[in-house]
Every structure is written in C-alpha cells, then in structure tokens.
PyMOL Python script that loads the backbone (N, CA, C, O; Angstrom):
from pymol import cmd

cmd.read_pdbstr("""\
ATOM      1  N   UNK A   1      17.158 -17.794   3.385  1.00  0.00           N
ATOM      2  CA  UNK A   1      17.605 -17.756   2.008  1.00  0.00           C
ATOM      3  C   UNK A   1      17.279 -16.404   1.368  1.00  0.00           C
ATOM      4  O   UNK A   1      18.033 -16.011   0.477  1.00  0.00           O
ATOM      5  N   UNK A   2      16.082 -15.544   1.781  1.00  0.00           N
ATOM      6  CA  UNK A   2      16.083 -14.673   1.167  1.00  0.00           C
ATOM      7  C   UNK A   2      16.940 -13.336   1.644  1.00  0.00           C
ATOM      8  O   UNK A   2      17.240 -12.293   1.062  1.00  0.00           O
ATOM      9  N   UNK A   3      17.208 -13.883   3.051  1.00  0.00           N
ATOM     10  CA  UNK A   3      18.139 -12.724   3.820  1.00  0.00           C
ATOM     11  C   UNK A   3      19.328 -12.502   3.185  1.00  0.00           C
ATOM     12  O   UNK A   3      19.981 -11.459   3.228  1.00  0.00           O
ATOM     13  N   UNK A   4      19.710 -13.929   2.346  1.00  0.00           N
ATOM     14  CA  UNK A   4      21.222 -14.269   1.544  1.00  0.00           C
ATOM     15  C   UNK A   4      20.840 -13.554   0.046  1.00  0.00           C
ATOM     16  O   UNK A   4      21.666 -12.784  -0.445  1.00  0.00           O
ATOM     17  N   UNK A   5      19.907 -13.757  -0.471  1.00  0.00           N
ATOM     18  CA  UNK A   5      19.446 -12.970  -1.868  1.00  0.00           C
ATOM     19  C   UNK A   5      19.571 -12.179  -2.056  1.00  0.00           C
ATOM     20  O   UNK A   5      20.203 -11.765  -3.028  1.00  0.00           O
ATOM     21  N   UNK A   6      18.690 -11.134  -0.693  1.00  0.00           N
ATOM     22  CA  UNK A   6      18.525  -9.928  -0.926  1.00  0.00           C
ATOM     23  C   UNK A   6      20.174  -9.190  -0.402  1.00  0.00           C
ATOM     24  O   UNK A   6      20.411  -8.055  -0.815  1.00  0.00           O
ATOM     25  N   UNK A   7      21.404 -10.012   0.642  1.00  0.00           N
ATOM     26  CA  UNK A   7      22.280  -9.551   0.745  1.00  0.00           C
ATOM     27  C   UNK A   7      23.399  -9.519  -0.660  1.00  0.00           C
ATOM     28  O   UNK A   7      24.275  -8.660  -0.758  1.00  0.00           O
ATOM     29  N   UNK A   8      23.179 -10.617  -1.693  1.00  0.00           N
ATOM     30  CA  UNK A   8      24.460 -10.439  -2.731  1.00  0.00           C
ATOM     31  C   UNK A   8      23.717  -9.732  -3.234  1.00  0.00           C
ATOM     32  O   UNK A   8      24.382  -8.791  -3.667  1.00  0.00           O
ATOM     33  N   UNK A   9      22.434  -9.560  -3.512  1.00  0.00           N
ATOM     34  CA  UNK A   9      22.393  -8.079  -4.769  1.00  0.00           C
ATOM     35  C   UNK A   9      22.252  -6.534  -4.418  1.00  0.00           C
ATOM     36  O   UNK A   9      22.132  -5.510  -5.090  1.00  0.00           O
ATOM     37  N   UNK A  10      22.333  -6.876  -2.838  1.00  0.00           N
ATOM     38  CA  UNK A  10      22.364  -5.297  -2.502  1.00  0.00           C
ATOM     39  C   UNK A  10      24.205  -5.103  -2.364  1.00  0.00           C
ATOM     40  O   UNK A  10      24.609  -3.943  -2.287  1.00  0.00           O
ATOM     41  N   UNK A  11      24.946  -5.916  -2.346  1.00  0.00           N
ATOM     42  CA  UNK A  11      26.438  -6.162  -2.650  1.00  0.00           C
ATOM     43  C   UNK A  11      27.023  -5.947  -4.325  1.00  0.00           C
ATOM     44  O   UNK A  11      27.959  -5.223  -4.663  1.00  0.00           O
ATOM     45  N   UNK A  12      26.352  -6.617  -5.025  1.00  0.00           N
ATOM     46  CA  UNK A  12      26.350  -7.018  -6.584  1.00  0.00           C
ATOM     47  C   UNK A  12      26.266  -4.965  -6.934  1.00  0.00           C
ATOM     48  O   UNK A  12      27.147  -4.346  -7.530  1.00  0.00           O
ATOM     49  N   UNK A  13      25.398  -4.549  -6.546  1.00  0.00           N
ATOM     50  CA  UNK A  13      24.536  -3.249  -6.619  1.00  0.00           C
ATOM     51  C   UNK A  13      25.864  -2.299  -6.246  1.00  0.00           C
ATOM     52  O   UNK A  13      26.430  -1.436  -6.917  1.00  0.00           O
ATOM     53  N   UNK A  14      26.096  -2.746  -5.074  1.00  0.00           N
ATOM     54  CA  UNK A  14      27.374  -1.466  -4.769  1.00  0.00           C
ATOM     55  C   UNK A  14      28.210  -1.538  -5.858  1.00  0.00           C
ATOM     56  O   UNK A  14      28.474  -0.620  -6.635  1.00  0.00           O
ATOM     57  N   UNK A  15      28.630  -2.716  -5.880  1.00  0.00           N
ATOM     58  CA  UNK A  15      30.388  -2.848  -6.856  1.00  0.00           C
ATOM     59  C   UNK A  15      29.668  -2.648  -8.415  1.00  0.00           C
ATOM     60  O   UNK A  15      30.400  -3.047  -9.321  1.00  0.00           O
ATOM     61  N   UNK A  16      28.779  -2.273  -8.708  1.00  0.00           N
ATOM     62  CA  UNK A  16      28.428  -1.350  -9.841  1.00  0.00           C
ATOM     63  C   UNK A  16      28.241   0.034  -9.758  1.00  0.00           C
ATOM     64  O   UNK A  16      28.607   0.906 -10.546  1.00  0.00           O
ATOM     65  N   UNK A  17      27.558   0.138  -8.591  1.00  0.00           N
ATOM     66  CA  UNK A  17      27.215   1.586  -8.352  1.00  0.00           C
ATOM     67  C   UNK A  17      29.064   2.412  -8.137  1.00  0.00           C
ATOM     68  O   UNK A  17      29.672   3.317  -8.709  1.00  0.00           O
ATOM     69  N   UNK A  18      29.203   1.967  -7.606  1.00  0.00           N
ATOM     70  CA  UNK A  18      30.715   2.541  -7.170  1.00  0.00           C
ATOM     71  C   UNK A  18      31.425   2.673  -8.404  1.00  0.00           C
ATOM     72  O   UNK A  18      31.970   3.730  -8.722  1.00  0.00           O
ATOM     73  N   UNK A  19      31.445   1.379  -9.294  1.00  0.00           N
ATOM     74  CA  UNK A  19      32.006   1.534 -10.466  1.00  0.00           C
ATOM     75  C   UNK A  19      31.872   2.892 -11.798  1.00  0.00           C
ATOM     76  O   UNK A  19      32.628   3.477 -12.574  1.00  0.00           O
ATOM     77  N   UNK A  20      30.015   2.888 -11.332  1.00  0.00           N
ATOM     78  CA  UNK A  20      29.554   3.835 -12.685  1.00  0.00           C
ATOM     79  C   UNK A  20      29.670   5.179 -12.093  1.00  0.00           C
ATOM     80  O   UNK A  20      29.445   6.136 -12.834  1.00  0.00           O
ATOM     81  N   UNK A  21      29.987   5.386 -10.868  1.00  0.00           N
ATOM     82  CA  UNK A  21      29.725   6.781 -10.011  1.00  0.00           C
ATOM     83  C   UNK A  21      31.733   6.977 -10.891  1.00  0.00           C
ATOM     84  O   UNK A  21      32.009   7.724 -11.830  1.00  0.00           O
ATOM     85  N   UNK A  22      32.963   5.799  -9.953  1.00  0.00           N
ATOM     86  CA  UNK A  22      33.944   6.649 -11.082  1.00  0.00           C
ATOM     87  C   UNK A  22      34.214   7.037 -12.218  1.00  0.00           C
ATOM     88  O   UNK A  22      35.100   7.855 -12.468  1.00  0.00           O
ATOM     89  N   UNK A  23      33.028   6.164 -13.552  1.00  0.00           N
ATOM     90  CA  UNK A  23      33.535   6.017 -14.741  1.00  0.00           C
ATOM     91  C   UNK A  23      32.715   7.318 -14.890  1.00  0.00           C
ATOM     92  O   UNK A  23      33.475   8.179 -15.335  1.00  0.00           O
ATOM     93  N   UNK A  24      31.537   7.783 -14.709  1.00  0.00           N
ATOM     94  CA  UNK A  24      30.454   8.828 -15.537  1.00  0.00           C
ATOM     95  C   UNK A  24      30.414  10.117 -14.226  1.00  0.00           C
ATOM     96  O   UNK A  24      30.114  11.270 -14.536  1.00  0.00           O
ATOM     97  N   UNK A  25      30.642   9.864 -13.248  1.00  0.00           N
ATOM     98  CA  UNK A  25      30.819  11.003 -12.388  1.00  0.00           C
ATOM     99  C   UNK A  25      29.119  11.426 -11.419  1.00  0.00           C
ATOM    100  O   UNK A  25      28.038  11.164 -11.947  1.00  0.00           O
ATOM    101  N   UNK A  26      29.195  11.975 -10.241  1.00  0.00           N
ATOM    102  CA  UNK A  26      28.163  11.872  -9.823  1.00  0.00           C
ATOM    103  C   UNK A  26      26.770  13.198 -10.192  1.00  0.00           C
ATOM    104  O   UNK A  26      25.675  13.245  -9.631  1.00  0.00           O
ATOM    105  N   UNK A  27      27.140  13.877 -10.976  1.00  0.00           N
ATOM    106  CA  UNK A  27      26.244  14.762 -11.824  1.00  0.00           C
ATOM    107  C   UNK A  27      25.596  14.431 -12.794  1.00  0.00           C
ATOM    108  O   UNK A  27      24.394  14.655 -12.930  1.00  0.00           O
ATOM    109  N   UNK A  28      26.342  13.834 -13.620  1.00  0.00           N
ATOM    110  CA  UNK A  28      26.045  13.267 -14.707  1.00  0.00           C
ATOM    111  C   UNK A  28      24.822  12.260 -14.699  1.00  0.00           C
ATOM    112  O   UNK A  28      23.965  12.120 -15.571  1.00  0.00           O
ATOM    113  N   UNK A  29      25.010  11.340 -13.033  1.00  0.00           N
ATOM    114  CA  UNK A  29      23.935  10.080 -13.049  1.00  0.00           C
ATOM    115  C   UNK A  29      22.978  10.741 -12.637  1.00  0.00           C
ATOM    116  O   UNK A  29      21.950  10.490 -13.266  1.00  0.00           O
ATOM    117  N   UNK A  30      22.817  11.781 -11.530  1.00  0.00           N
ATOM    118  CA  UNK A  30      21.929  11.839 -10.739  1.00  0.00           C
ATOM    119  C   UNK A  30      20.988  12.687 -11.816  1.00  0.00           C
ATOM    120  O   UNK A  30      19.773  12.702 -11.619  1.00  0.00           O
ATOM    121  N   UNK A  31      21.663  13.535 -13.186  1.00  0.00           N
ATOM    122  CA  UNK A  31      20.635  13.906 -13.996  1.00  0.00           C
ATOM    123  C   UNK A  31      20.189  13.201 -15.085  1.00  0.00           C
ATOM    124  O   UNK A  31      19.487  13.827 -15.878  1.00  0.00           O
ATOM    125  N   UNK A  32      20.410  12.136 -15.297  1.00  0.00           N
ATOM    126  CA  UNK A  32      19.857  11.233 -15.490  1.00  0.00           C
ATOM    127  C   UNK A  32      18.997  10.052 -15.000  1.00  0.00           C
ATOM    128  O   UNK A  32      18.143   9.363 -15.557  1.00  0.00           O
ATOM    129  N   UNK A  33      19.386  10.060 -14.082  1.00  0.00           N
ATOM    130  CA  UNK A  33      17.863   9.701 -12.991  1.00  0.00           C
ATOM    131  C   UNK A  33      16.849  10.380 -12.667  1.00  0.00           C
ATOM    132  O   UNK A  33      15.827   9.789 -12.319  1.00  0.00           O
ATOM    133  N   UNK A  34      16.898  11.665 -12.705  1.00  0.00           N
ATOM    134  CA  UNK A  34      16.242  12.536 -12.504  1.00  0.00           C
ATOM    135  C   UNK A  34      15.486  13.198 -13.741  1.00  0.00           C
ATOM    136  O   UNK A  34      14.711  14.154 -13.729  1.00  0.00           O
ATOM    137  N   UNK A  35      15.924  12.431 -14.802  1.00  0.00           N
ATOM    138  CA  UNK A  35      15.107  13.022 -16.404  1.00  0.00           C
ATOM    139  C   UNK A  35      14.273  11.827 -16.448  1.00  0.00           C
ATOM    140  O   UNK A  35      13.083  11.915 -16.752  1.00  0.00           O
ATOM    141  N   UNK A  36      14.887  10.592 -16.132  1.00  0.00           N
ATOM    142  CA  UNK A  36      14.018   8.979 -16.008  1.00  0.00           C
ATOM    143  C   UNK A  36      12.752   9.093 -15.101  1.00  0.00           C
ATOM    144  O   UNK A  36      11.625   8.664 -15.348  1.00  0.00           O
ATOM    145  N   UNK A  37      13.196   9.780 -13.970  1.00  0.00           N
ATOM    146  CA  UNK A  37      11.849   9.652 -13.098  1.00  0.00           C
ATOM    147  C   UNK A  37      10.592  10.527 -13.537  1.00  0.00           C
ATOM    148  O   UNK A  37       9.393  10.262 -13.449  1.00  0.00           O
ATOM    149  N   UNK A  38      11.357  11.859 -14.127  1.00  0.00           N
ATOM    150  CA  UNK A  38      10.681  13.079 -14.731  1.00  0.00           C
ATOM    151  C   UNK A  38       9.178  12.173 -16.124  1.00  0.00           C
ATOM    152  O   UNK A  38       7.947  12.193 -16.138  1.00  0.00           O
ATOM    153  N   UNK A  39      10.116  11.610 -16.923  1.00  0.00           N
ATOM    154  CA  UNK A  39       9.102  10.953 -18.026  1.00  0.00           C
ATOM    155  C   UNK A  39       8.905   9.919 -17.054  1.00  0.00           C
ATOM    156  O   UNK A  39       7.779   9.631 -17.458  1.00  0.00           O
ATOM    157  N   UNK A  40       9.099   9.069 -16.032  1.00  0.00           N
ATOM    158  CA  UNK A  40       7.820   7.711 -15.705  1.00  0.00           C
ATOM    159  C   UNK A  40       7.002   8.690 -15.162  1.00  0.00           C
ATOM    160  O   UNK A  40       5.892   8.321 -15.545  1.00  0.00           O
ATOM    161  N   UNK A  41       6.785  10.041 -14.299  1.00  0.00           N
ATOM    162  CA  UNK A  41       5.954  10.229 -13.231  1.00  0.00           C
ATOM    163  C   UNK A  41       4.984  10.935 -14.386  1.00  0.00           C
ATOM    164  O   UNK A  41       3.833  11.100 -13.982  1.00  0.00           O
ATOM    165  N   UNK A  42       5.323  11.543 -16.235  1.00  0.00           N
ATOM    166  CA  UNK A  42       4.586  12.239 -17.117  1.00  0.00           C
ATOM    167  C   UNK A  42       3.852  10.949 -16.985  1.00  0.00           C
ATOM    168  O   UNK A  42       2.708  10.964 -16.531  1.00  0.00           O
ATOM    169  N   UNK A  43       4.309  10.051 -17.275  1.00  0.00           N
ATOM    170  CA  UNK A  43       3.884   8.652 -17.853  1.00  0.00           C
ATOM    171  C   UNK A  43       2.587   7.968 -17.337  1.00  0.00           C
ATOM    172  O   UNK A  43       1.611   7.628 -18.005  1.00  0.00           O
ATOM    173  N   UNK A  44       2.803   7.838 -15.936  1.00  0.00           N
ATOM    174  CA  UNK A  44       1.831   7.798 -14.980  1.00  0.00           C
ATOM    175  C   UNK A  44       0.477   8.398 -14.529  1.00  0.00           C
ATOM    176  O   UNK A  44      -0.503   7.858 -14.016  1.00  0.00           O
ATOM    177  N   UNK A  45       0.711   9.616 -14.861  1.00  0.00           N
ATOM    178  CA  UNK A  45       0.217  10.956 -14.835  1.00  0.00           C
ATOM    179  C   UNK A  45      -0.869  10.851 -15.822  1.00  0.00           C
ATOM    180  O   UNK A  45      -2.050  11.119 -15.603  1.00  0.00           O
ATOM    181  N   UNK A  46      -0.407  10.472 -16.831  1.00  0.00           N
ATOM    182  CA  UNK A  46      -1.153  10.235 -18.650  1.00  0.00           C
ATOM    183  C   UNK A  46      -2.089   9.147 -17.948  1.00  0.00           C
ATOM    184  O   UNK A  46      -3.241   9.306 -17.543  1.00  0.00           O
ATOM    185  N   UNK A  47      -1.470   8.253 -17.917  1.00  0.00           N
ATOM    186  CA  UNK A  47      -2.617   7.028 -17.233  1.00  0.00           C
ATOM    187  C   UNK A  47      -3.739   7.138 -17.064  1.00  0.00           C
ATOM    188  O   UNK A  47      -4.778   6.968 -17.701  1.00  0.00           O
ATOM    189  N   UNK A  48      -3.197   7.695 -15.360  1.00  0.00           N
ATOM    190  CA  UNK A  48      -4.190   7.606 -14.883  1.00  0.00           C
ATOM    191  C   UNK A  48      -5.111   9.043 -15.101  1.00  0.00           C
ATOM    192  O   UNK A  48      -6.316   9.008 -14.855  1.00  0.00           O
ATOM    193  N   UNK A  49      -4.604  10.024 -15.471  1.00  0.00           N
ATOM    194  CA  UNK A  49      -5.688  11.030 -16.021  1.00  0.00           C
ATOM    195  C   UNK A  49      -6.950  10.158 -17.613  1.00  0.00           C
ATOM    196  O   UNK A  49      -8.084  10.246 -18.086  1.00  0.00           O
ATOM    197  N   UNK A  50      -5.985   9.605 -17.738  1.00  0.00           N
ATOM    198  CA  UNK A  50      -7.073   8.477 -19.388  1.00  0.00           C
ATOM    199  C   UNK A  50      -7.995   7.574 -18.770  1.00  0.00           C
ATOM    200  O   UNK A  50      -8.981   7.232 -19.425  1.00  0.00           O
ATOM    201  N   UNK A  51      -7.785   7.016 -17.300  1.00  0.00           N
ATOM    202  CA  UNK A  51      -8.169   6.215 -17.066  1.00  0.00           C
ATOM    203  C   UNK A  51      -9.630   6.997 -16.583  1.00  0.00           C
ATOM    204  O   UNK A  51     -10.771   6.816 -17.007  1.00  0.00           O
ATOM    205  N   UNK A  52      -9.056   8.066 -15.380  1.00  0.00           N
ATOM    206  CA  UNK A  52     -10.197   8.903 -14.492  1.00  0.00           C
ATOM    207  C   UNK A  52     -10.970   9.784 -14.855  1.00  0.00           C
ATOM    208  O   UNK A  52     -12.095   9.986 -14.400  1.00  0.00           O
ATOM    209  N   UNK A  53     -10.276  10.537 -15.937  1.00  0.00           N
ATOM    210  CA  UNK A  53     -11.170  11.448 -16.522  1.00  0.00           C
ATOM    211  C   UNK A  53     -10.808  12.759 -15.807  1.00  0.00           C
ATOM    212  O   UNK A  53      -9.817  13.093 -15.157  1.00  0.00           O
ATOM    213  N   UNK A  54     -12.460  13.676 -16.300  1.00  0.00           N
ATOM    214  CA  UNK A  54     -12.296  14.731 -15.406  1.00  0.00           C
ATOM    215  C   UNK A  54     -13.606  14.666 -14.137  1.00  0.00           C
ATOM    216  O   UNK A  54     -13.862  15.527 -13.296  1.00  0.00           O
ATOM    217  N   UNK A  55     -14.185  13.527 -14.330  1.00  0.00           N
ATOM    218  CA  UNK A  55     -14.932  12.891 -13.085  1.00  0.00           C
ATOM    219  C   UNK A  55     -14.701  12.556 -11.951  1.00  0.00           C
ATOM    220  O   UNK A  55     -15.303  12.747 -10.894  1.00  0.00           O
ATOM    221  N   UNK A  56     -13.629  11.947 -12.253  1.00  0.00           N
ATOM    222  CA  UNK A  56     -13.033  11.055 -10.716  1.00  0.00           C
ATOM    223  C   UNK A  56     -13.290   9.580 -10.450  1.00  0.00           C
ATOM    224  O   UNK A  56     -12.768   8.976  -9.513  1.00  0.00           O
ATOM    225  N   UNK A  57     -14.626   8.711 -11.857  1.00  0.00           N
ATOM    226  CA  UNK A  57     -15.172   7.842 -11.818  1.00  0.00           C
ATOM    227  C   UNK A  57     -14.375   6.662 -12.379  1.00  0.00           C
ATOM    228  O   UNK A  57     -14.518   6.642 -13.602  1.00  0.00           O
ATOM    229  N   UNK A  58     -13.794   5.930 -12.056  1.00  0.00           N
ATOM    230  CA  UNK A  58     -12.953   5.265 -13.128  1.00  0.00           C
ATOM    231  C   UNK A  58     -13.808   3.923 -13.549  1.00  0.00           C
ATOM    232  O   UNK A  58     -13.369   3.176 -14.423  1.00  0.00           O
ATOM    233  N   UNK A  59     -15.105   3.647 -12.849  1.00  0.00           N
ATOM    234  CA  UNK A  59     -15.739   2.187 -13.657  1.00  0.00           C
ATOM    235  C   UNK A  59     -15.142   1.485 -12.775  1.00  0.00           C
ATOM    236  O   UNK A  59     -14.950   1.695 -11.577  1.00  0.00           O
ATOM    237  N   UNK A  60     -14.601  -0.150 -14.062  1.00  0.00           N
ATOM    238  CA  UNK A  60     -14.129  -0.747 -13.792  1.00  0.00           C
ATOM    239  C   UNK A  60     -12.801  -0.866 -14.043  1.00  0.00           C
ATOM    240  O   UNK A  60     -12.382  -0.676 -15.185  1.00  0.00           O
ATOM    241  N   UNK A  61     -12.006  -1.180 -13.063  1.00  0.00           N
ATOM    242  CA  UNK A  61     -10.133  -0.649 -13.285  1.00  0.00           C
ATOM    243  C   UNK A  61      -9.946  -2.677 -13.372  1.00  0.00           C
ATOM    244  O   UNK A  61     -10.151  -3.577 -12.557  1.00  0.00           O
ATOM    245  N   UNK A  62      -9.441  -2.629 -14.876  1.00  0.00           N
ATOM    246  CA  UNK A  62      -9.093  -3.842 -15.180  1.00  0.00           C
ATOM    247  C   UNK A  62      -7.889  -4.041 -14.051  1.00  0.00           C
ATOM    248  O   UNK A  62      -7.373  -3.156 -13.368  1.00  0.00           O
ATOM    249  N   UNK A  63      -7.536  -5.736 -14.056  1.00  0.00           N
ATOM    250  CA  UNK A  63      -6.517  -6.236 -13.765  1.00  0.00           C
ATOM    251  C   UNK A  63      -5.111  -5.814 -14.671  1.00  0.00           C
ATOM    252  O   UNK A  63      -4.013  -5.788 -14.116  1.00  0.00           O
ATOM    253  N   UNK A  64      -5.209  -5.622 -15.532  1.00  0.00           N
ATOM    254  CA  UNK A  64      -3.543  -5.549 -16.412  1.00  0.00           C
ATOM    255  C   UNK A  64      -3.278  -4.120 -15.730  1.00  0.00           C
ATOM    256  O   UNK A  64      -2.399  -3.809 -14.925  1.00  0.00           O
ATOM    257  N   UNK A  65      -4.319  -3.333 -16.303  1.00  0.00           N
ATOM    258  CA  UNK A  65      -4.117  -1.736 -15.783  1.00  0.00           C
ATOM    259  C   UNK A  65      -3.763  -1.366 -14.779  1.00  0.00           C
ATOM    260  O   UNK A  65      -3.068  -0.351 -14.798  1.00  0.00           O
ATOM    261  N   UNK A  66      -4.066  -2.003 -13.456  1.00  0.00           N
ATOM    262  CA  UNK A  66      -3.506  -1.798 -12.069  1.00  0.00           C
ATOM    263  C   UNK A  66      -2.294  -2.694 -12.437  1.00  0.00           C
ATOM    264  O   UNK A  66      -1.712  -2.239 -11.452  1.00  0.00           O
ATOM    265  N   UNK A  67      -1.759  -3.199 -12.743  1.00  0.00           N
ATOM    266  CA  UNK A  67      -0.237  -3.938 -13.119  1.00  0.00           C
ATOM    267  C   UNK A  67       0.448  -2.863 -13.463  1.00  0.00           C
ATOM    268  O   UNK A  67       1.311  -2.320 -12.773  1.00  0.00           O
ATOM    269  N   UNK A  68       0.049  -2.504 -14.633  1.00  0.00           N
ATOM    270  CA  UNK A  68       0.944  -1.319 -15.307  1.00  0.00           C
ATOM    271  C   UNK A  68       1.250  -0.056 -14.507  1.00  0.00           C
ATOM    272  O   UNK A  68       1.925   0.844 -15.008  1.00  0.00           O
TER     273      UNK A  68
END
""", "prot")
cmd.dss("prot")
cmd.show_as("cartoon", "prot")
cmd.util.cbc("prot")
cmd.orient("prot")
C-alpha cells in the first residue's frame, strides 16, 4: 500500500510539475527555489547559531527544537 501511495503522488507531482514548468517557464522556478532554499538554509543557520553559541555547548536541546 505504501508502494501505491508513494506511486500516485510521485505521478500527481509530475502532472503539476509539467504543468507549472509550461505555464511560468523553467528559469523563472528554478529561481525561485533557489531564493526559498537561500532564506530556509539563513533560517537554519540563525537557529542553530542561537541555540550553540560561540561555544559549541548547546546544554539541553529540547524536543520541539530538534523538530523545528
């Protein structure tokens, strides 16, 4: 069942992807994926520099925080 799951949404996935690649063009997405990844990896970055410091010691690393 999950072999069937994971096959319609990697299907579901094309016939969008294909769709938004003719409507917006393939420059257009890939720099926009590429500005998205740019702010999560600042994002991340912030984190875990708040979390570690300039020690390297982080304590105790809550449960939510390793989620996030």
């Amino acid at each position: 069942m999950s072999a069937v799951t994971t096959g319609v949404v990697n299907v579901a996935a094309t016939v969008v992807s294909i769709y938004g690649v003719d409507k917006w063009g393939r420059r257009a997405i890939f720099l926009g994926g590429g500005f998205q990844m740019i702010i999560c990896q600042a994002l991340i970055a912030a984190a875990i520099g708040a979390k570690f410091g300039i020690d390297g010691n982080p304590g105790d690393l809550p449960l939510w925080y390793a989620i996030v």
